[in-house]
N, C-alpha and C positions, 0 to 999 in steps of 0.2 A: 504493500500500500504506500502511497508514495506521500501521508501524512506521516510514515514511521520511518521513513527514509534517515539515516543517519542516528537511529535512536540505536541505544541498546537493548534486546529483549532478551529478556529471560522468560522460563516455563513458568506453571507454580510449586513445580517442584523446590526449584531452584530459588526461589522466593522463600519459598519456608524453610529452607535447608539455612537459608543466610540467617533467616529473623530467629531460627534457635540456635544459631553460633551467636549472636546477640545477646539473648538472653539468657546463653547458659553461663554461669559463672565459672571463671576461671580457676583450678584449680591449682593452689600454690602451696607448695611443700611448705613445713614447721620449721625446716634447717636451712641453715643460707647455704647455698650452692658454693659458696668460695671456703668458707669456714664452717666445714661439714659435722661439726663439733657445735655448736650455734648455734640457739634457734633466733628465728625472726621475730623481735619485739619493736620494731623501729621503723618508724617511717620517714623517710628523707625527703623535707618538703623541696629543696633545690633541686634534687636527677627525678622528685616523682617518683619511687618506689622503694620497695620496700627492705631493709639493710638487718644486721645481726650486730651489736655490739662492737665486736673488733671489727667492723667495716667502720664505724663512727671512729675510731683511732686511723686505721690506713688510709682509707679513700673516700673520706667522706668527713673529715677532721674539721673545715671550715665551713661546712653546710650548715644549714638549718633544718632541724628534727625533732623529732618527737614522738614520745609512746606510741605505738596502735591505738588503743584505748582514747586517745587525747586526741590522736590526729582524723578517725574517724568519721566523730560529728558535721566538724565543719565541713570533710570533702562529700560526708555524704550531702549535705545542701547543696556544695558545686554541682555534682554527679545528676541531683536533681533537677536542677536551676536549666542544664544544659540538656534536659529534654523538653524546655519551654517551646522552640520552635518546632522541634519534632511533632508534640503536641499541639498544635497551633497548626501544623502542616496534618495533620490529623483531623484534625476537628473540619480543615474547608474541604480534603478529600473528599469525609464524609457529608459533608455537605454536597456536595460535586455529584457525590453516588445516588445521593435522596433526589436531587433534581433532575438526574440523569434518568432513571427510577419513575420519578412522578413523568419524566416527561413517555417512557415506556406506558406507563399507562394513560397519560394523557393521547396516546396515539390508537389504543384501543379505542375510545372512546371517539375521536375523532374519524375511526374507520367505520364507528357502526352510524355515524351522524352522517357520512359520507355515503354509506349505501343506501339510508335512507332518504336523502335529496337526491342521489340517482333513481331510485322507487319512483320518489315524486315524479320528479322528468319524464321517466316510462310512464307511469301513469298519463302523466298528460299529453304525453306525443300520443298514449294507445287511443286516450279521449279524442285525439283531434282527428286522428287516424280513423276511428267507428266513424267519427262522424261525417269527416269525409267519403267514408265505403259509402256511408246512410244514400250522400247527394251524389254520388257517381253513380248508385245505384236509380237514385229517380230519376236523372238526368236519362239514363240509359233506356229504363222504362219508356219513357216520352219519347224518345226516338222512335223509340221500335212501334210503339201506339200511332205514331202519326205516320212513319212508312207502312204500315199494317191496313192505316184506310185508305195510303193513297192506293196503294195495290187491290186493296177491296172494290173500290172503286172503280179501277179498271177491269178487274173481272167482272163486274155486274155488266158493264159495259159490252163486253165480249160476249157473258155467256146469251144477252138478249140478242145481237147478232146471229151469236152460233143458235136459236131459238127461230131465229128466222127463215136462215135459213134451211135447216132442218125442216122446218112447216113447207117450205117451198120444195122443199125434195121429196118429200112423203108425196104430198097432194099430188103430183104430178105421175108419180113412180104407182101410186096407189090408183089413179085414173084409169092410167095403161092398164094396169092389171088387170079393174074391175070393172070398166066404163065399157060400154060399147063403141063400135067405129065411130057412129056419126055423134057421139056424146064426146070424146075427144079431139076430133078434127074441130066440134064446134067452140073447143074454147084454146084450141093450138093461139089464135091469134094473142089473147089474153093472157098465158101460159109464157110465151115467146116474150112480150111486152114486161112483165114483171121479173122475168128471170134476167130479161138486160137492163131494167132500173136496177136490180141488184147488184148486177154485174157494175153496171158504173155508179153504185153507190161506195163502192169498194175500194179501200185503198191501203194500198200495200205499207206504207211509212206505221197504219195504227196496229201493224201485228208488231211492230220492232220492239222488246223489251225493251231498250234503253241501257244506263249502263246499274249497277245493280248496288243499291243502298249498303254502305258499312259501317259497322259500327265500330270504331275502337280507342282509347284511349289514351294518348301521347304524354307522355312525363320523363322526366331525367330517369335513372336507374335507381330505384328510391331505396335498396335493397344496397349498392355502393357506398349512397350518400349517408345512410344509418350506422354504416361500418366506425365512421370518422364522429359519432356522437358522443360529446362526451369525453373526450381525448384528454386521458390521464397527461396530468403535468408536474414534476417535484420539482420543488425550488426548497432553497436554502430557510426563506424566512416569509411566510403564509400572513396574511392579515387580511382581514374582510372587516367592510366599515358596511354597517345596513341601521340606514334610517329606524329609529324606536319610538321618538316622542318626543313632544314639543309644551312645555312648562310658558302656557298662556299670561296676558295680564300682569305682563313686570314693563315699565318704563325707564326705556333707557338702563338694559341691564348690564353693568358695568366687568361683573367679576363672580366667580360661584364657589363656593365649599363644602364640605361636606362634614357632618358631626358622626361619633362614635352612635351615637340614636338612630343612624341613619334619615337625620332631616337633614335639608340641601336649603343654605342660606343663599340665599343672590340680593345682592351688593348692588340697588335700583338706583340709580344717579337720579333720574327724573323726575323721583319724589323724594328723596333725599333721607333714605332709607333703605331700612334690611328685610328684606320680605322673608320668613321659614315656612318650607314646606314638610310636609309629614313622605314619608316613602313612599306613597301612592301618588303625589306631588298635588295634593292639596291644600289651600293654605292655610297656616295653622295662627297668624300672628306677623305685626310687623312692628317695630321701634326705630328710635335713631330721630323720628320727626315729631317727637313729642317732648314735652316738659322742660326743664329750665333751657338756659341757652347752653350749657357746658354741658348740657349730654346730647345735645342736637346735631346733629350731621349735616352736613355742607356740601352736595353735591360730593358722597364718596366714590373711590373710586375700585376699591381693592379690596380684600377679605379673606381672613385664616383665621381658624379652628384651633385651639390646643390639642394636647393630649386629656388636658382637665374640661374640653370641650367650652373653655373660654374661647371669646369672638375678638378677636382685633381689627377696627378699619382705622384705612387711613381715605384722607378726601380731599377734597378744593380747601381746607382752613390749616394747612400747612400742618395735621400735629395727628398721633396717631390715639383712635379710643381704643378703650378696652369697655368690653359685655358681658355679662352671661347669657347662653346660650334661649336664657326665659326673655333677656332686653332689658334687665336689669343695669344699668348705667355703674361702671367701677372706677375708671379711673380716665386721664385724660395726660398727654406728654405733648409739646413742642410748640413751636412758634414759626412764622416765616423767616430764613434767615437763614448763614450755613455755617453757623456753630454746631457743638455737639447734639446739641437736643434742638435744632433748628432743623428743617426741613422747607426744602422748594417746590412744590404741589408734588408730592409721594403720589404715585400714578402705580403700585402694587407693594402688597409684604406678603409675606410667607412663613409659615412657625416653623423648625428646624425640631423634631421628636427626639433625633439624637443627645440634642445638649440642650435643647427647651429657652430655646432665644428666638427671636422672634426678627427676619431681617425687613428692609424698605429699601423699595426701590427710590430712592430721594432723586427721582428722574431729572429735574432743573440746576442739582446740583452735581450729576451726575456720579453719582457713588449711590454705594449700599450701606447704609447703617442699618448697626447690630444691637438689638434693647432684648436685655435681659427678661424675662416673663414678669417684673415688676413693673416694665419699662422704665427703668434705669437705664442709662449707658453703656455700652458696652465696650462700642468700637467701630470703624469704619474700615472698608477700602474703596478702590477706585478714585478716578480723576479723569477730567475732560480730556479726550485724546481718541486715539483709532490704536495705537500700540494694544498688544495683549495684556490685558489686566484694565483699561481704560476704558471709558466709556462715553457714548453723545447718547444722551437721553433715555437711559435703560428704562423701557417700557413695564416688561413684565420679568417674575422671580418664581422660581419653584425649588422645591427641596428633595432630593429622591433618598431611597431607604438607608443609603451610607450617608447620611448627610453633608452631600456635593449639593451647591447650591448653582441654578442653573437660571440665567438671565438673560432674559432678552435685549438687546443690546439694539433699541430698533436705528438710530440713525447710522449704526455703524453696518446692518445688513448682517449680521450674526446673531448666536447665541453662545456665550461664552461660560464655562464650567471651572468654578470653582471649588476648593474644598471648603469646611466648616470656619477656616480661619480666614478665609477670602485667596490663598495661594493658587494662583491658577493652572489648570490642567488639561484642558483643551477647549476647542471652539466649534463649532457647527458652522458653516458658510453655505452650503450648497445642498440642492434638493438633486432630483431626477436629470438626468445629463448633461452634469456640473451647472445646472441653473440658479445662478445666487437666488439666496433669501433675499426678502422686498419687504422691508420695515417690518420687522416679527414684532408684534407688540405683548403675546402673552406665550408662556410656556408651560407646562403643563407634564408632571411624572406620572405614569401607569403602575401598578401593581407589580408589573414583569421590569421595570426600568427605562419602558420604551418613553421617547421623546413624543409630545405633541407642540405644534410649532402653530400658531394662528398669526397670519401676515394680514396689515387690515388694508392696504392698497391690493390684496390679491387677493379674493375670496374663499378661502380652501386650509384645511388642516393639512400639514405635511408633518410625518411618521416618520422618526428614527429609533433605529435599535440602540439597546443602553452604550455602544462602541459610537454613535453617531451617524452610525449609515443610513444611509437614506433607505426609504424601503417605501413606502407612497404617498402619493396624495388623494384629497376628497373631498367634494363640494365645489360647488361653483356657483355664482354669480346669478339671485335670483330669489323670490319670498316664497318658493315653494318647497314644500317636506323634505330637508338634505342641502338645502338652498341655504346660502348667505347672502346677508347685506352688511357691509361694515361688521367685519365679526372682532369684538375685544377679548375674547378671554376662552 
């Protein structure tokens, strides 16, 4: 396999042969090897091993040592200390093997959801299929109905002809036989006269069949074309985006989160509030535009959740709130300005689960400040610039399950990844055949690590895997079900 190319492989034989030379303990005689008279009480912390008395006088006179008994303890903590990484390379193995595992049976699963939307398709090509036999069947019929009377029709035709003239041969044939002389000579003239209107009523063109009615019907080789239905495809990384549902009745919705209750807050600019909806996306309650002025919201624009299901926005009045998840009003931070606790219209934030800080996109001032879950200070990065780590008007902030913080960086046309401390570690620039990103204004982590990227000059979500690759886009341009207009978040 040319992914194992250059590796070394062993059996499992050969795997376990090693891992119990490992762990079998080495067995060390009671006498020292040089001074066979001797036993071994000493361990020489300088050469690392283990000495008899008269080695501490000949070759081991200026070392450093000490009893078995005494020297022990502490190397046994070295001993242990020094299977941290082991362990540690342990534990993501196993990690690695549960995923690898989940995704083995995840593929199960996906094979029986796979037979069953090909079901579907057969099902409905066989529906279209009857139905079609149904109208090439009546079509067929009617053909053959309406050739059936034209030909009727002609044989009625015919057979009264052929009726005639039969009458005309009898009567004659039958005269002869039974009439007397002067009774047939009497009506030869009459006889003579109707047998030549016959004769020239006769014309040879009305015996022609003509050419002769078929029935049959002409189609591609539909029996070919079925061959190619359905045409298995494997790719590396599968993703299917299908239209679910559309959460009515928010104005000017800015930004969306999601609570451990499974309600979905949306962050409505238009009324200068937080709308909650319950899991069925009905609404349960809205706050942020009622009561004193210090718990009132200001055209916000952004919104995240804790892990204690606290709500934090930030909005048009430069500072960020804090809520409970009921709208209970808790506390309030910042001012316009680009001090520490100053902010320049914060246009997103994000909660970080791993260390419970809580970041802003301080988009005017271009950096991200870091508040503590008191909203205290924490700490900042970035500065106006296009260099890595810099930023023009970082729109949007998301945080994924190692807490890399992931930002859209919309004037600079990227999304730049940072770790928890703000040190940077890569960027996103390009979608589907190197096509740069177009003002990404919100970014977005999935469960599996995958990127969602929403550009608000281009209508459409583009999809990257947790490495950054591009992998697709979807939606376009339009107010109908999977349609954008101006999408933020």
């Amino acid at each position: 396999m040319e992914e194992l190319q250059g590796h070394e492989i062993s059996t499992i034989d050969q795997v376990q042969e090693t891992a119990s030379k490992m762990v079998t303990p080495k067995k060390v005689s009671s006498m020292c090897s040089k001074h066979a008279t001797e036993p071994i009480k000493i361990y020489c912390e300088t050469c690392d091993e283990l000495i008899c008395r008269d080695c501490t006088v000949k070759t081991h006179r200026d070392h450093n040592y000490d009893l078995v008994p005494d020297a022990f303890p502490k190397h046994r903590d070295a001993i242990l200390a020094c299977l941290g990484p082991v362990k540690s390379e342990l534990a993501s193995v196993g990690s690695t093997i549960a995923r690898l595992k989940a995704r083995s049976s995840s593929l199960d699963g996906q094979g029986i959801e796979a037979k069953t939307q090909v079901d579907a398709e057969v099902d409905k090509l066989q529906a279209i299929l009857e139905a079609r036999r149904r109208e090439l069947h009546s079509q067929i019929d009617g053909e053959v109905c309406q050739g059936k009377k034209e030909l009727a029709a002609r044989i009625d035709g015919h057979e009264l002809r052929q009726a005639q003239l039969s009458s005309c041969v009898e009567f004659v044939e039958g005269s002869l036989q039974s009439g007397t002389q002067e009774e047939v000579l009497s009506m030869k003239r009459q006889v003579e006269e109707r047998a030549r209107e016959m004769a020239e009523e006769f014309k040879p063109q009305q015996l022609v069949l003509g050419p002769e009615k078929e029935i049959s019907v002409v189609w591609a080789d539909l029996s070919s074309a079925c061959q190619t239905l359905g045409e298995m495809k494997f790719e590396t990384v599968q993703f299917k985006s299908t239209y679910v549902k559309t959460i009515g009745e928010v104005n000017r919705p800015r930004h969306i989160a999601f609570a451990k209750t499974g309600e979905t807050v949306v962050c409505e600019r238009g009324a200068n509030c937080m709308k909650v909806f319950d899991s069925n996306h009905r609404l349960l309650r809205s706050f942020g535009n009622t009561g004193q002025e210090e718990n009132r919201l200001i055209g916000p624009r952004g919104v995240a959740i804790s892990s204690d299901d606290t709500v934090f926005v930030v909005g048009g009045n430069h500072c960020v709130k804090k809520f409970t998840l009921e709208g209970q009003f808790i506390a309030s931070v910042g001012s316009k300005g680009s001090g520490g606790l100053q902010f320049g219209t914060p246009y997103a934030i994000a909660y970080n689960h791993t260390n419970n800080r809580v970041y802003v996109c301080d988009t005017f001032n271009h950096r991200i400040t870091i508040l503590n879950h008191d909203l205290t200070f924490h700490g900042s990065f970035g500065s106006r610039g296009s260099e890595v780590g810099q930023f023009n008007q970082p729109y949007g902030i998301s945080v994924n399950r190692r807490g890399n913080v992931l930002v859209a960086d919309g004037r600079n046309n990227r999304i730049q990844i940072f770790d928890a401390n703000g040190h940077h570690l890569s960027s996103i620039t390009n979608t589907g055949a190197g096509e740069r990103l177009r003002g990404p204004v919100s970014v977005a982590v999935g469960p599996d690590d995958w990127v969602y990227v929403v550009e608000y000059d281009y209508p459409r979500v583009s999809v990257f895997d947790e490495n950054g690759k591009y992998i697709k886009s979807f939606g376009k341009r339009g107010n109908k079900d999977g349609e954008f207009s101006g999408p933020y978040a």
